[in-house]
C-alpha positions as CSV (number, residue, x, y, z in Angstrom):
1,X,-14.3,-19.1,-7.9
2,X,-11.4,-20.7,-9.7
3,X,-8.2,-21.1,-7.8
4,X,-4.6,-20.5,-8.8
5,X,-1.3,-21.0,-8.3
6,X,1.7,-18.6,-9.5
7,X,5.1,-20.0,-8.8
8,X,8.3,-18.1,-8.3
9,X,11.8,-20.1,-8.7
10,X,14.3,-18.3,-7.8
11,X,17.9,-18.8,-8.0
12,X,19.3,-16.4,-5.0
13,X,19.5,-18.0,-1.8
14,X,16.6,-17.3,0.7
15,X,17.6,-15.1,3.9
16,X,15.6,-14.0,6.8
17,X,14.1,-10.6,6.4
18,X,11.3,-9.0,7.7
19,X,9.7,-5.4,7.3
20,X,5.4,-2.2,7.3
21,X,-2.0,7.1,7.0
22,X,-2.7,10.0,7.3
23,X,-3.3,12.7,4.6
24,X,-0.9,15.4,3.3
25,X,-2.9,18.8,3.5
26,X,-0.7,20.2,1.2
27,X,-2.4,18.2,-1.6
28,X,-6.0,19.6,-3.2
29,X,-7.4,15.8,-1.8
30,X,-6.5,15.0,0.8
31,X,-5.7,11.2,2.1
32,X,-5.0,9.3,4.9
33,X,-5.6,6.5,7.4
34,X,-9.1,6.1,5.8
35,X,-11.4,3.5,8.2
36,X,-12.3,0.3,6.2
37,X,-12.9,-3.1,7.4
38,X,-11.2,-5.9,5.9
39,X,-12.9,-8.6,3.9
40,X,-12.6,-11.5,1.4
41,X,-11.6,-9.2,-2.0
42,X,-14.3,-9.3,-4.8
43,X,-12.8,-11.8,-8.3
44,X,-10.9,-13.8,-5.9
45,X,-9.3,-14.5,-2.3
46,X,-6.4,-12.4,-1.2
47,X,-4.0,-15.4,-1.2
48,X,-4.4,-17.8,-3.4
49,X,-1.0,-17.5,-5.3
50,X,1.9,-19.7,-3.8
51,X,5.5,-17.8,-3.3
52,X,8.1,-20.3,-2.6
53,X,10.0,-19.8,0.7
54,X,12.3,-21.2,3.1
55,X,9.4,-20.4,5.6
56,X,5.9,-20.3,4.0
57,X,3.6,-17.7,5.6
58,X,0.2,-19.4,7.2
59,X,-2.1,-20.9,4.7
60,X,-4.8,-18.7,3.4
61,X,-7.2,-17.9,6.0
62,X,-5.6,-19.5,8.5
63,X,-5.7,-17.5,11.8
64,X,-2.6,-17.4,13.7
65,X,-1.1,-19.2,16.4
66,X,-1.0,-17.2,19.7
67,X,2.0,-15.4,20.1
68,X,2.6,-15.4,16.2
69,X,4.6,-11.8,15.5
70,X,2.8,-9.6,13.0
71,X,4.5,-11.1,10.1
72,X,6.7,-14.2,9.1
73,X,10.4,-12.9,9.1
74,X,11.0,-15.0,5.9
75,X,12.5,-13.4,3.1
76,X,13.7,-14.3,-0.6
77,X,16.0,-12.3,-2.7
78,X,14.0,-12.5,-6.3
79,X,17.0,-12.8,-9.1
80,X,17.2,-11.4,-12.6
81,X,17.0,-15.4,-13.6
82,X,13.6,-15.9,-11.6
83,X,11.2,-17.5,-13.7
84,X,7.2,-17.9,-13.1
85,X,4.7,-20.0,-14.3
86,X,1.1,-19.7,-13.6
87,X,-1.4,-22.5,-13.2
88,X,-4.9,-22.5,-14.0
89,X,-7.4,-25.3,-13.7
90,X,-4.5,-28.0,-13.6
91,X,-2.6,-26.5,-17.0
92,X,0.5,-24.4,-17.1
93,X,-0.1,-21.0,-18.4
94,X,2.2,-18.4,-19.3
95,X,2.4,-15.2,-16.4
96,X,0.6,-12.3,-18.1
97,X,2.4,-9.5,-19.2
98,X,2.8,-6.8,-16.1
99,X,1.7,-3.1,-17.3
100,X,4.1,-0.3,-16.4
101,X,2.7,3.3,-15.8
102,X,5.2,6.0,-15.9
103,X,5.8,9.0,-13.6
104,X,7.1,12.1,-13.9
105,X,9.9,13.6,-12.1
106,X,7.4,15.3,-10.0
107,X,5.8,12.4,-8.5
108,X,8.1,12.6,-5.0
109,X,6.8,16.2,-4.4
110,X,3.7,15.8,-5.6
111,X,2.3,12.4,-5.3
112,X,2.3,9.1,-7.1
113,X,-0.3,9.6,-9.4
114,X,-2.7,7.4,-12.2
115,X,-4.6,8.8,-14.5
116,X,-7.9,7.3,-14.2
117,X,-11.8,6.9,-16.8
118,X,-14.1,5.7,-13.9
119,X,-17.3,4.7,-15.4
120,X,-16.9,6.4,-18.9
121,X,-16.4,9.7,-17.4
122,X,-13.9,12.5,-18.0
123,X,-10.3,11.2,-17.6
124,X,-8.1,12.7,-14.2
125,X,-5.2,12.0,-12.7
126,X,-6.4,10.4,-8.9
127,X,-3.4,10.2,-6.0
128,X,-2.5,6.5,-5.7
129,X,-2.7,6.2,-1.8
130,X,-1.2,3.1,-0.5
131,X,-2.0,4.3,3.0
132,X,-5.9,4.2,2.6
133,X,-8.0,1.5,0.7
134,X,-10.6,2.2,-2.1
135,X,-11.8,4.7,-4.7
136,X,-13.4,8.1,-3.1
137,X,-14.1,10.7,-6.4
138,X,-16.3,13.8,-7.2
139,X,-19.2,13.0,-8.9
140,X,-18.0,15.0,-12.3
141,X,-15.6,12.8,-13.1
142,X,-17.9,9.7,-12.6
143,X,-19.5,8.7,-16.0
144,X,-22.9,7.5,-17.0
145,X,-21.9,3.8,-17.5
146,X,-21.4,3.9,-13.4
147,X,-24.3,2.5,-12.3
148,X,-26.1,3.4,-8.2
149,X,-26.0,-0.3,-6.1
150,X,-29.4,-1.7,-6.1
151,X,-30.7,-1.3,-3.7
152,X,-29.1,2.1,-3.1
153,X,-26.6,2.5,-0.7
154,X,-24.8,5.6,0.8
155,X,-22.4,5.8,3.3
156,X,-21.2,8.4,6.3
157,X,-18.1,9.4,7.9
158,X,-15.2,8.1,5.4
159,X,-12.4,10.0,6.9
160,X,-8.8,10.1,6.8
161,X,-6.9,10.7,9.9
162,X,-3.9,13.1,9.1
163,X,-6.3,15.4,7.5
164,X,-9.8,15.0,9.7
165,X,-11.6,15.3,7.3
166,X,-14.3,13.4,6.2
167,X,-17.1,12.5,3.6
168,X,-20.4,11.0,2.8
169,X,-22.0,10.4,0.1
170,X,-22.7,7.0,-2.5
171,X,-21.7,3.8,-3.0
172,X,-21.8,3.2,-7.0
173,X,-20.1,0.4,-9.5
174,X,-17.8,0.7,-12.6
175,X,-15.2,-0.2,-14.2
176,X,-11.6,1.8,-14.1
177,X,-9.6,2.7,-16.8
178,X,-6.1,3.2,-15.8
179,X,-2.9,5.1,-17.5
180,X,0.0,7.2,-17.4
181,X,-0.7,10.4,-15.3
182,X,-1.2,13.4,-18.0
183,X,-4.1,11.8,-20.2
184,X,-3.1,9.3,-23.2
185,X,-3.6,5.9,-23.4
186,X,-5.1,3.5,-20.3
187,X,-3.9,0.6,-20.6
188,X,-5.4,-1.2,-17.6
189,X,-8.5,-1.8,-16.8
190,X,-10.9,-3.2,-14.0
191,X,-13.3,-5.2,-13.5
192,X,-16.9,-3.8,-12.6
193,X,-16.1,-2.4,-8.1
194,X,-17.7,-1.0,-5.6
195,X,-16.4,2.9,-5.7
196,X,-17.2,5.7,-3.5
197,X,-18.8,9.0,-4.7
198,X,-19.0,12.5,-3.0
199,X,-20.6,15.7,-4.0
200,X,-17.8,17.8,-3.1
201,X,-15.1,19.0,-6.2
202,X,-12.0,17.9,-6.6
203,X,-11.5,14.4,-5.0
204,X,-9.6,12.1,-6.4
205,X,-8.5,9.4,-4.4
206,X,-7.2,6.0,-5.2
207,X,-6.4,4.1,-2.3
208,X,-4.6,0.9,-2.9
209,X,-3.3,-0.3,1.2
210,X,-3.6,-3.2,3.1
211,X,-5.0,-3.4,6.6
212,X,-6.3,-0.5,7.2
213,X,-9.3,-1.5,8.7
214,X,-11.9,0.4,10.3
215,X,-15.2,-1.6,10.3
216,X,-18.5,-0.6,10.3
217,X,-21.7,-0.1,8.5
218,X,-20.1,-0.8,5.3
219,X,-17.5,-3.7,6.2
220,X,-19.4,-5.9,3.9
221,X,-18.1,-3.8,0.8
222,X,-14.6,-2.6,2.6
223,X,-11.8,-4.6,2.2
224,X,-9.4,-5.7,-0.5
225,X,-12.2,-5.6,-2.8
226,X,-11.6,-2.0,-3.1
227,X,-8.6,-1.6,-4.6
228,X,-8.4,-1.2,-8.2
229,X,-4.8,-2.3,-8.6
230,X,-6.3,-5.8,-7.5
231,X,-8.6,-6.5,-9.8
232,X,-7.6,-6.1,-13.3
233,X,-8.9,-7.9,-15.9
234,X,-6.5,-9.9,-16.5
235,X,-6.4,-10.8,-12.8
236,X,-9.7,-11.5,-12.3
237,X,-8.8,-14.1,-15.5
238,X,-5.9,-15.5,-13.7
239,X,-3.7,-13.9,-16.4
240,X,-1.6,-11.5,-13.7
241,X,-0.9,-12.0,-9.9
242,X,-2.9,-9.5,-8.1
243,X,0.3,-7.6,-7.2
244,X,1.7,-4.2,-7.6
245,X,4.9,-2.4,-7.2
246,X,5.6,1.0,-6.5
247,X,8.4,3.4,-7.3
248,X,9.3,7.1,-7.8
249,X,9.8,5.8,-11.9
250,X,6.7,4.3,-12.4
251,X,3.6,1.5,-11.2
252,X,3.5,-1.9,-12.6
253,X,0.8,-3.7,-12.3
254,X,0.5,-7.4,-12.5
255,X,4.7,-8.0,-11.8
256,X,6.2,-10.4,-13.6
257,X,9.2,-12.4,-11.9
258,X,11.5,-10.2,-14.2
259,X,9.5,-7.3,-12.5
260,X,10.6,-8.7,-8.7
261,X,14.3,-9.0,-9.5
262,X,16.2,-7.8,-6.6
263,X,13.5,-7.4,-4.3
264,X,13.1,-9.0,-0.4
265,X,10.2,-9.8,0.3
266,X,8.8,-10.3,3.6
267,X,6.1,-13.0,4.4
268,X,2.5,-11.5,6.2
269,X,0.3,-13.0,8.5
270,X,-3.5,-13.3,7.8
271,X,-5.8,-10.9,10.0
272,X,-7.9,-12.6,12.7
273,X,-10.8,-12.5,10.2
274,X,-8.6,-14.3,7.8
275,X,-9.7,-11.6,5.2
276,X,-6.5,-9.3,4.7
277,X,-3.2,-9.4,5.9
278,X,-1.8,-7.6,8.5
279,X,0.7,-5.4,8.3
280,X,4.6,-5.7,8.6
281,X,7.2,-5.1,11.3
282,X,9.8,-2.7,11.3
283,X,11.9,-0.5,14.1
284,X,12.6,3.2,14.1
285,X,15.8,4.2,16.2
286,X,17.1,8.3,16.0
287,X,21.1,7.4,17.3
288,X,21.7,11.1,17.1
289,X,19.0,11.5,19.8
290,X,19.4,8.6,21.9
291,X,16.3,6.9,20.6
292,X,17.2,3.1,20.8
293,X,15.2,0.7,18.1
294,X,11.5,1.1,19.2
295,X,9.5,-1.8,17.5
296,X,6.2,-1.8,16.2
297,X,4.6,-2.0,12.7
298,X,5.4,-0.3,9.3
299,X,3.3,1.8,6.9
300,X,5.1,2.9,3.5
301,X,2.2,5.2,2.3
302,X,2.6,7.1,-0.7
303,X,0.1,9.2,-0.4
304,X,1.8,11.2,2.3
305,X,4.6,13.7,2.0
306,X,5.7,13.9,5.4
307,X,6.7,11.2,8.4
308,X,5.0,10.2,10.9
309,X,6.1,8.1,14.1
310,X,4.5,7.4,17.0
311,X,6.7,5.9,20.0
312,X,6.1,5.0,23.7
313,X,4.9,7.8,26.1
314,X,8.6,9.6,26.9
315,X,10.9,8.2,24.2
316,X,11.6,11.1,22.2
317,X,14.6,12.7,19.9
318,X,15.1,16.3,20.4
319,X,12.3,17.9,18.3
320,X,10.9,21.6,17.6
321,X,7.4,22.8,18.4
322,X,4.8,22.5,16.1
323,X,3.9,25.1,13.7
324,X,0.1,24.7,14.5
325,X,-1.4,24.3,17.7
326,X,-2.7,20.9,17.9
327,X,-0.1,19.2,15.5
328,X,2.9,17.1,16.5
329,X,6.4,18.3,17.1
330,X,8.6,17.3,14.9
331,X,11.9,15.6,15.1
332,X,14.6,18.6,14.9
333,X,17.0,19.2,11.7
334,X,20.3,17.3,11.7
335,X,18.5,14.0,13.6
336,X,19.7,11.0,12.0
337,X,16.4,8.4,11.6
338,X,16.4,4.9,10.4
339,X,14.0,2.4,10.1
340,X,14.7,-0.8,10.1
341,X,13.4,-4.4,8.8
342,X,14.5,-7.3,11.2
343,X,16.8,-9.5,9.5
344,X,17.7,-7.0,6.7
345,X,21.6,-6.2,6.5
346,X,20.9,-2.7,5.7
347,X,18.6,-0.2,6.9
348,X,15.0,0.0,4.7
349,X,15.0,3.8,5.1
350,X,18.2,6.0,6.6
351,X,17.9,9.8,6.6
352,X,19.1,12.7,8.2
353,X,16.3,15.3,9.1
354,X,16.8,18.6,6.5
355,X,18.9,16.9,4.1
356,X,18.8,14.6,0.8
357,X,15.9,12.1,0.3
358,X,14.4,13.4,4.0
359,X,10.6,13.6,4.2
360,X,10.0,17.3,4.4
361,X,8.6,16.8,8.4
362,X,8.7,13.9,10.4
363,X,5.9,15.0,12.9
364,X,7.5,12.9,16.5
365,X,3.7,11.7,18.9
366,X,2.5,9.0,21.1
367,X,-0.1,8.0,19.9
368,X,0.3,3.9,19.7
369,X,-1.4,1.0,17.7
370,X,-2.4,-1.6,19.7
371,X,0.5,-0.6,22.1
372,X,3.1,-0.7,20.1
373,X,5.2,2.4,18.2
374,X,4.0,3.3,14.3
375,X,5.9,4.3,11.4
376,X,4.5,5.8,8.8
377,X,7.4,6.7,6.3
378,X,5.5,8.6,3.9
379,X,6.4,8.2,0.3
380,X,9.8,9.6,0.5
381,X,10.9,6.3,1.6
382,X,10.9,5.6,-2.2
383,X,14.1,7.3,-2.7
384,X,15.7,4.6,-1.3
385,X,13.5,1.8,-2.0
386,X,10.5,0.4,-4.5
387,X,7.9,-1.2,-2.5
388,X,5.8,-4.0,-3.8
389,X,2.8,-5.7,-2.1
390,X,1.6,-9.0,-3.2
391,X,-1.6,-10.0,-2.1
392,X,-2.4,-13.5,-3.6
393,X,0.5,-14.6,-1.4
394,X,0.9,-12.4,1.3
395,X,4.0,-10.6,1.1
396,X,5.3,-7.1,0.5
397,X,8.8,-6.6,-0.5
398,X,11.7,-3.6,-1.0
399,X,14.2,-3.0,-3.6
400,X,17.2,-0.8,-3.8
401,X,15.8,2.4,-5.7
402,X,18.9,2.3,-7.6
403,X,18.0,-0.9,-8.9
404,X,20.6,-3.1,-7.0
């Protein structure tokens, strides 16, 4: 395995930042807080890309210290005049050139979405899910150069925990051919990955997250290895960074440093395994409602159209009851909600409930992660920020959705 090293100069001073599924049932496919164990991504490790920083995050694989916080609040403000270089086998090579897939003005109430040849098979546009991790498709739109694993392999219980629902079915290999939603041209393509394939119509699911572990039978295939957006071509080649960035205008895949202008980016830690990296800190406070800053971690998950938080046992805004019995209250119209990124100077998501840019819901429970409050912002946190995630060096980072 060939390492490399991608170096960012930047010219903006570097300030101290710090930032963070479940399945909309609205959509035909659902998606969610899929289960999936983290380990060591297929074509490469999930670090090894260097981003300069005042504050380095822990070397590749490294566990960390007792008492480290979830991420290293250590940010860098990428410039217009940033420049990269990549390395490969000792020589300087030029970074690859990034590939941009528009959306349509849709993609906020409908999903971010890719348009996807799996295998040879009939193009269709899948839901890019940054809140689950891996490829989960009917079998009609898998095509004959997918091949079954040898020996065979199924798998059992793949769920999504906003939805409930789950799936079984088979783990195959192909290749992905990824463009535009709509049809047209694919521009990008994978290397040969471990997909999942059910019997069931209509699935179309391309999750693309980060620690959103799960373990079990398969934890040997789960992991960063599953995402597509990963492992292009030209990433397994060394040719991109194994980076993406997301926004309501379009993916890019394989960012250049002219791609990362204007965007703070916040340093991760590595998981205990020291196969993915954990996710990133935020706070959620409801001022209107007297909800002071409750802390915990941060999941910007595009493939949900409505908010979920989940604080300590009696913290609460004023909400209404749920619709459905068995659902969350949500957090009641006119609440003002902000969620927050230590060390940023501005708030990384700032919405009244009911009014412009405001997820449709923001479903209010108790339910905590490892004892601390949740956020999961759904994509409508994109109206005010792009969100990028870098995972040769760890980081995922936020730009003003206007471009500033």
């Amino acid at each position: 395995m060939q390492t490399r090293f991608r170096t960012i100069a930047v010219t903006a001073a570097f300030v101290l930042v710090a930032a963070g599924c479940a399945g909309d049932p609205a959509r035909p496919s659902d998606t969610g807080n899929a289960g999936a164990a983290s380990t060591a991504a297929a074509g490469g490790t999930a670090a090894d890309r260097t981003l300069t920083s005042a504050s380095a995050a822990p070397a590749p694989g490294t566990p960390a210290a007792p008492g480290t916080p979830a991420a290293t609040v250590t940010s860098a403000t990428v410039s217009a005049a940033a420049t990269a270089t990549t390395t490969e086998g000792g020589g300087g090579v030029p970074a690859g050139p990034s590939i941009t897939l528009a959306q349509p003005s849709t993609a906020l109430a409908k999903g971010i979405m890719v348009n996807t040849v799996i295998g040879g098979g009939a193009p269709v546009d899948m839901v890019v899910d940054t809140g689950s991790n891996g490829v989960l498709v009917s079998r009609k739109y898998v095509g004959a150069a997918a091949t079954p694993m040898t020996p065979a392999r199924t798998f059992t219980g793949f769920g999504y925990s906003s939805s409930g629902n789950t799936y079984s079915g088979e783990w195959m290999t192909a290749t992905l051919e990824l463009g535009a939603p709509g049809g047209g041209d694919h521009p990008a393509q994978t290397v040969p990955m471990a997909i999942r394939v059910v019997e069931e119509d209509d699935v179309a699911m391309m999750g693309v997250g980060f620690a959103r572990g799960g373990g079990g039978a398969d934890a040997d295939l789960d992991g960063p290895g599953l995402n597509p957006f990963l492992h292009l071509t030209g990433m397994s080649s060394g040719a991109q960074p194994s980076a993406y960035v997301v926004g309501l205008g379009g993916v890019v895949l394989g960012p250049t440093a002219a791609d990362l202008a204007g965007f703070q980016t916040v340093a991760l830690t590595r998981n205990a395994a020291g196969t993915d990296w954990d996710a990133a800190p935020a706070c959620v406070a409801v001022p209107t409602g007297g909800v002071a800053a409750q802390c915990g971690t941060l999941l910007l998950d595009t493939g949900l159209g409505y908010a979920i938080i989940q604080a300590p046992a009696g913290i609460a805004p004023p909400t209404v009851p749920a619709a459905t019995s068995g659902t969350r209250p949500s957090v009641a119209t006119g609440q003002q909600v902000q969620i927050t990124v230590p060390g940023m100077t501005t708030p990384l998501y700032d919405f009244t409930v009911g009014g412009a840019g405001a997820p449709p819901t923001v479903q209010w429970g108790h339910d905590l992660t490892a004892g601390a409050p949740f956020m999961n912002v759904s994509r409508y946190a994109l109206t005010q920020h792009d969100y990028l995630y870098d995972a040769d060096t760890g980081h995922v980072g936020f730009r003003s959705a206007a471009g500033g």
